[in-house]
LONU-459717 format. One line per field, with one value per residue (C-alpha): x, y, z; residue in three letters; residue number from 1. Coordinates in pm, whole numbers, plus 32768, in hexadecimal, padded with zeros to 4 digits. Layout:
// residues N
c1 = X ...;
c2 = Y ...;
c3 = Z ...;
code = ALA ...;
pos = NUM ...;
END
This chain:
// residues 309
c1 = AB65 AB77 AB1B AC29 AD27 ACCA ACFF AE2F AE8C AE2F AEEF B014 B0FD B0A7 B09B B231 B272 B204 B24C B3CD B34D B23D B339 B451 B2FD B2B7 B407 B4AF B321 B238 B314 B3CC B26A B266 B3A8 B307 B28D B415 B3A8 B2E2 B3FE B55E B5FC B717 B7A9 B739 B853 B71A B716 B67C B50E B559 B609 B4B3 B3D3 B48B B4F0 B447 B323 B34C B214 B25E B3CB B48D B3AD B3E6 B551 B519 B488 B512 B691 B6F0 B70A B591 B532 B638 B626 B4B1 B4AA B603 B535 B405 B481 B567 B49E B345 B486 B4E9 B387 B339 B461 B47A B30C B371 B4BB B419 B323 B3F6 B4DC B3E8 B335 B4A1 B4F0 B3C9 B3E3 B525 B4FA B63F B5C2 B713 B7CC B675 B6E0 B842 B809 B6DB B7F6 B91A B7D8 B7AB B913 B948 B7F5 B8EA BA0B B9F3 BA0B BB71 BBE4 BB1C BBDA BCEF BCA7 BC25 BD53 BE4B BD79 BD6E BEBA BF68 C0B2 C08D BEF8 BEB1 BDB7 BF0C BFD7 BED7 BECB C032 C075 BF72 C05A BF11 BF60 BF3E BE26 BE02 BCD0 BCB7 BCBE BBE4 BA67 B9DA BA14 B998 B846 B882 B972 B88C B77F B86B B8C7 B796 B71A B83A B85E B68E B631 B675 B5A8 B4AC B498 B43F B2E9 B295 B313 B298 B123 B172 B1B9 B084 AFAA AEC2 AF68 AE4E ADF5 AF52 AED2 AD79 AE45 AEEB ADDC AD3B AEB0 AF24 B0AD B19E B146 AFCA AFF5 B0CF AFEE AEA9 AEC9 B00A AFF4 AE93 AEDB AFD6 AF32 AE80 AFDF B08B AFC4 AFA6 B117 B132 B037 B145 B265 B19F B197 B2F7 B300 B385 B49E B5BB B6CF B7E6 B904 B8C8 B8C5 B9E7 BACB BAE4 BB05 BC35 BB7F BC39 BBC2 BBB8 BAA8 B9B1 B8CC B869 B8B1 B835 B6E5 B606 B6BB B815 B7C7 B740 B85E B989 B8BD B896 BA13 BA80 B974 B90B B784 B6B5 B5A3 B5A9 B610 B4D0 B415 B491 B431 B2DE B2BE B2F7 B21D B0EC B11C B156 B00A AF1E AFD6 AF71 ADFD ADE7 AE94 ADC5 AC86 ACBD ACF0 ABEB AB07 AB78 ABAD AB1B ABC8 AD11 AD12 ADEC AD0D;
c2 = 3ACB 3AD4 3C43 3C6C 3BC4 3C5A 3DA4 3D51 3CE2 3E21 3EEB 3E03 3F3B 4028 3F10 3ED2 3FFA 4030 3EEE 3F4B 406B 3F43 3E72 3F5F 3FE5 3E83 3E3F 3F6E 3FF8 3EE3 3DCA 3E60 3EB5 3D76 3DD2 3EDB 3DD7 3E0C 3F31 3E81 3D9C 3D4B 3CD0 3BBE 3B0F 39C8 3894 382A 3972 3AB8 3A4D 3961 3AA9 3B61 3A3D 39E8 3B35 3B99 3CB5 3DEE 3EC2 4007 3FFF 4062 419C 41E1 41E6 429C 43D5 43C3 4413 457B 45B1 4542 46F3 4768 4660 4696 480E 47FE 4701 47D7 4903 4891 47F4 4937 4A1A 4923 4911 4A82 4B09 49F5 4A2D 4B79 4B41 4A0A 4B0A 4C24 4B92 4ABB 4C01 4CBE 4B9F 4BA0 4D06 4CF0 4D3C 4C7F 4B0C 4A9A 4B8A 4AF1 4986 49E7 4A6C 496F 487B 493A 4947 47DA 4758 4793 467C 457C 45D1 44D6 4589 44FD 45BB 46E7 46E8 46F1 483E 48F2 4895 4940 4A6B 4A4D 49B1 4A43 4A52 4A56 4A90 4BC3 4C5D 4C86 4CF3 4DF8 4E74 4EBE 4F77 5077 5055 4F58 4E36 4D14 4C1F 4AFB 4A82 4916 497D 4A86 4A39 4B7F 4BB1 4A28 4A55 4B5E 4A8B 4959 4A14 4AA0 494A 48AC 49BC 4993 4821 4809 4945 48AF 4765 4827 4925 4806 4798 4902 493B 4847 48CC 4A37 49B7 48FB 4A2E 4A7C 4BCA 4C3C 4CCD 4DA6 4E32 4E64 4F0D 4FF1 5060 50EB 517D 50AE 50E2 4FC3 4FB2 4FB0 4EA7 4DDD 4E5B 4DFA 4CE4 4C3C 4C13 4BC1 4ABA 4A05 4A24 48C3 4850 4915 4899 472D 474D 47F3 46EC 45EF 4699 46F7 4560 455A 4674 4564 44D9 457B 4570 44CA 4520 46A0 4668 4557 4584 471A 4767 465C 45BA 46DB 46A7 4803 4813 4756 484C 48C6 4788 4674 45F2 44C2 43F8 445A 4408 42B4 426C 42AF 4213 40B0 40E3 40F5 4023 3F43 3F7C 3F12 3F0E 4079 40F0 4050 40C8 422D 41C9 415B 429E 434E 42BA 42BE 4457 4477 43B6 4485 45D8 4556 4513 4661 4712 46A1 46C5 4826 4886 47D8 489F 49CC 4950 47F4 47E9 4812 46FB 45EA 44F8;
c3 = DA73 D90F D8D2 D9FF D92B D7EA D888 D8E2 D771 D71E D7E7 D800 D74F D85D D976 D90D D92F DA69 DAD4 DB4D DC26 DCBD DCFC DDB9 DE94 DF06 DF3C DFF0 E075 E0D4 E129 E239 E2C8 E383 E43D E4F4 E5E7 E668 E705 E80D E826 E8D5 E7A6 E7DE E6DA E6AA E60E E527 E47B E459 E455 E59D E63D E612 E67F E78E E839 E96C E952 E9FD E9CF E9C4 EA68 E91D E909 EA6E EA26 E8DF E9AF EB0B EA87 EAD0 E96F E913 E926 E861 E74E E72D E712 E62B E52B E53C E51D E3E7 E338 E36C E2DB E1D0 E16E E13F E081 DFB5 DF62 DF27 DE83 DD84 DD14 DD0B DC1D DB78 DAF5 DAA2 D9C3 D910 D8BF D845 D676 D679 D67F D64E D76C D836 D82B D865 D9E2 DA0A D9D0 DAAD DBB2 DBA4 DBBB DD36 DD69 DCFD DDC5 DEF7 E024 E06E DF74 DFBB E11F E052 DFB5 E0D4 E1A3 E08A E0EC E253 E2D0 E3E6 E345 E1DD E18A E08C E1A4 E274 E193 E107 E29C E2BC E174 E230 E390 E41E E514 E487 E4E0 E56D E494 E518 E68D E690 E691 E626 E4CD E474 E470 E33F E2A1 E2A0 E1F7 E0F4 E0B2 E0BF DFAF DECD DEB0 DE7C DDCB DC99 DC95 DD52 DC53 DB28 DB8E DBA4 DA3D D9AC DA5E D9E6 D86B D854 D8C0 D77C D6E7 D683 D7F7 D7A8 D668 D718 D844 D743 D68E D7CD D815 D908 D972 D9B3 DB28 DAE9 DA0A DB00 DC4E DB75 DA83 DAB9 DC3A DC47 DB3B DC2F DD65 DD77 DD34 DE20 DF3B DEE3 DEF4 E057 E0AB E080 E0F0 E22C E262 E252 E37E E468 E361 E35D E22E E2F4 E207 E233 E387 E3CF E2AF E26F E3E9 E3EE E511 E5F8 E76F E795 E68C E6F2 E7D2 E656 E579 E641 E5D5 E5EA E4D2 E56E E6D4 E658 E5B6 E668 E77E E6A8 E67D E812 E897 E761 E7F9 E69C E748 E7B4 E65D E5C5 E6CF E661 E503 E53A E624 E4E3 E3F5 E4DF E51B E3BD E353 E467 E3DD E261 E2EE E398 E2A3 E181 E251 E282 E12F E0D9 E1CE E108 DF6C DF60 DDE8 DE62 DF34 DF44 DF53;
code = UNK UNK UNK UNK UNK UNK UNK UNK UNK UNK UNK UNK UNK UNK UNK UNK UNK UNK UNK UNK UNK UNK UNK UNK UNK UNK UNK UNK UNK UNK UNK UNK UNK UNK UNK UNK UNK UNK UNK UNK UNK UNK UNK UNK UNK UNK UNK UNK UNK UNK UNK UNK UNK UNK UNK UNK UNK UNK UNK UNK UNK UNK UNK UNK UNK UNK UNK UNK UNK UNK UNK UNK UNK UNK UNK UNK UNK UNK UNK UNK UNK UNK UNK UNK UNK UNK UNK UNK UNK UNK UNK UNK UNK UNK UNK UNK UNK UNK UNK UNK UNK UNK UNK UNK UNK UNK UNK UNK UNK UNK UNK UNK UNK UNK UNK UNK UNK UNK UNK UNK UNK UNK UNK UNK UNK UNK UNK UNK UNK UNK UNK UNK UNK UNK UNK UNK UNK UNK UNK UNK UNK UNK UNK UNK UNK UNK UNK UNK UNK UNK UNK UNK UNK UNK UNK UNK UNK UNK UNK UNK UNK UNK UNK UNK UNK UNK UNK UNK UNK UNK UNK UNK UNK UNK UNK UNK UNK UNK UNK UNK UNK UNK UNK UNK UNK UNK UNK UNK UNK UNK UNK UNK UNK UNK UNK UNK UNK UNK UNK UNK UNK UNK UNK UNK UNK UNK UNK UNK UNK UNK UNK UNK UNK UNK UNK UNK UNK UNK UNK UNK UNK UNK UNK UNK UNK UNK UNK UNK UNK UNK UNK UNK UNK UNK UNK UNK UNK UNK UNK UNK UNK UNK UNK UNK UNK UNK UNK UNK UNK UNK UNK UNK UNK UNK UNK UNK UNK UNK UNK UNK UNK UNK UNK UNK UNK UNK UNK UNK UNK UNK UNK UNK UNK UNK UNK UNK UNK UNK UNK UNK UNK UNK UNK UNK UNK UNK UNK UNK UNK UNK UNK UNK UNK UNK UNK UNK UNK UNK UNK UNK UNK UNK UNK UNK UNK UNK UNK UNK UNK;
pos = 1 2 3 4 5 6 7 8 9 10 11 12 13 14 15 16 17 18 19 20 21 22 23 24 25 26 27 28 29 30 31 32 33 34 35 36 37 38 39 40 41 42 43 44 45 46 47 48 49 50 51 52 53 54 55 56 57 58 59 60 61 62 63 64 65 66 67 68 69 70 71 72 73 74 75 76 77 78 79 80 81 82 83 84 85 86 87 88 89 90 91 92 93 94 95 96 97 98 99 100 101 102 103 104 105 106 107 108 109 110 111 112 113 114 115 116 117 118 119 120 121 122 123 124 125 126 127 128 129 130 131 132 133 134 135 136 137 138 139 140 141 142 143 144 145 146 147 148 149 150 151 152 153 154 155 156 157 158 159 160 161 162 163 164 165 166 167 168 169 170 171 172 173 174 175 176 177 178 179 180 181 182 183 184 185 186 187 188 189 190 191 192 193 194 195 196 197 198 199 200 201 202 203 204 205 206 207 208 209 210 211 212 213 214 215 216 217 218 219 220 221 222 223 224 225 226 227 228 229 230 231 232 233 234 235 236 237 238 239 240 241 242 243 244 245 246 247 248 249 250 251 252 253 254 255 256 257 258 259 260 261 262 263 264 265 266 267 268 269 270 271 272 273 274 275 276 277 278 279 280 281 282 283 284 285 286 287 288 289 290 291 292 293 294 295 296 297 298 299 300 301 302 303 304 305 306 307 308 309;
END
């Protein structure tokens, strides 16, 4: 106990300063763990409270999943999350790196943190926002896209009735509002490479690509996979702003825009079901765990060192 408390004297700088992230994880992460018992639950609210409502409400079993997958929607919201989030995955891989690297060849240091900071702005914009912008582009009557299309003689569009061109625009979207922030952690990997395997790789006459192909991308490998490792355990998450707030929540939209997170919601909002949503939730979580397991187990199969864990 003593050597336990001394270490903690010891570290008590570092300790406060992690101490704020500690406390929002318990909070916001491991708290609202023991809620997920709602989703074997009908929840009814109790007059004693909240923690009376969950004691007291009858248990279901497995009914709120039942619900959760028996809706006519249950395909279509599955294969729309997956197959989001598999695309989101890969070109922002791609596009994190691809800029990453660009930056960091840039001589101009100065013109370097200029863009990384015009990259980075759009991260901050809240999504409400964000809907704002695309819908200048894309209104019926007055949206640039329009007015672009009949200087050229081109009926206009109905953008938020038409399904087909939404899956492209989400991905656009998606790109431009993450590239940025997904683009730092890559930077800040590239910069703290050892430049000494550049001058080696120049000595033996090694162009910019070879240098990039051989040094700089094996360099951030470990940390380009740890990082799909994660966002593969996200797969079943979907970022409901993109998804509710850019489309406009248009009816017509929702063959292409309607996910898990979506579905849950607007179905807590008609039928006030809590129960269902956290059995969505906890549906979630447990998919995304087993796809971390796998995931890492595989790659460790192949590179043991680049692991996650």
């Amino acid at each position: 106990m003593k050597r336990f408390l001394r270490d903690i004297y010891i570290n008590r700088i570092w300790l406060l300063m992690v101490l704020p992230g500690t406390i929002w994880l318990l909070l916001f992460s491991y708290l609202p763990m023991f809620g997920q018992v709602l989703a074997f639950k009908k929840f009814r609210i109790d007059p004693d409270g909240f923690f009376a409502s969950v004691m007291n409400s009858e248990w279901v079993g497995l009914d709120n999943f039942k619900y959760l997958f028996s809706t006519n929607d249950a395909f279509i919201i599955t294969r729309n999350t997956i197959l989001y989030n598999l695309i989101f995955i890969v070109l922002g891989l791609i596009a994190a790196v691809t800029t990453a690297i660009l930056l960091s060849e840039l001589a101009n240091k100065k013109l370097s943190k200029v863009y990384q900071t015009g990259m980075l702005f759009p991260h901050f914009i809240s999504w409400v926002i964000g809907s704002y912008f695309v819908f200048t582009f894309l209104s019926s009557e007055h949206g640039l896209l329009n007015n672009i299309l009949s200087w050229f003689h081109i009926d206009p569009i109905s953008w938020y009735s038409d399904p087909k061109y939404w899956p492209f625009i989400l991905v656009f979207i998606s790109l431009w509002k993450g590239i940025g922030y997904g683009s730092i952690v890559y930077l800040a990997a590239i910069v703290g490479i050892d430049r000494t395997y550049y001058e080696a790789a120049m000595i033996d006459g090694a162009s910019k690509w070879k240098q990039i192909k051989h040094v700089t991308l094996p360099m951030i490998k470990p940390l380009m996979i740890i990082l799909t490792i994660m966002n593969l355990g996200r797969i079943f998450n979907s970022d409901f702003g993109l998804f509710f707030q850019v489309p406009r929540d248009s009816g017509a939209l929702y063959p292409v825009t309607n996910v898990i997170d979506t579905f849950v919601y607007r179905g807590l909002m008609t039928l006030g079901d809590i129960g269902m949503s956290t059995a969505a939730g906890l549906y979630q979580s447990a998919v995304g765990f087993v796809l971390v397991i796998i995931t890492n187990y595989i790659v460790r199969k192949i590179d043991e060192e680049s692991a996650l864990f």
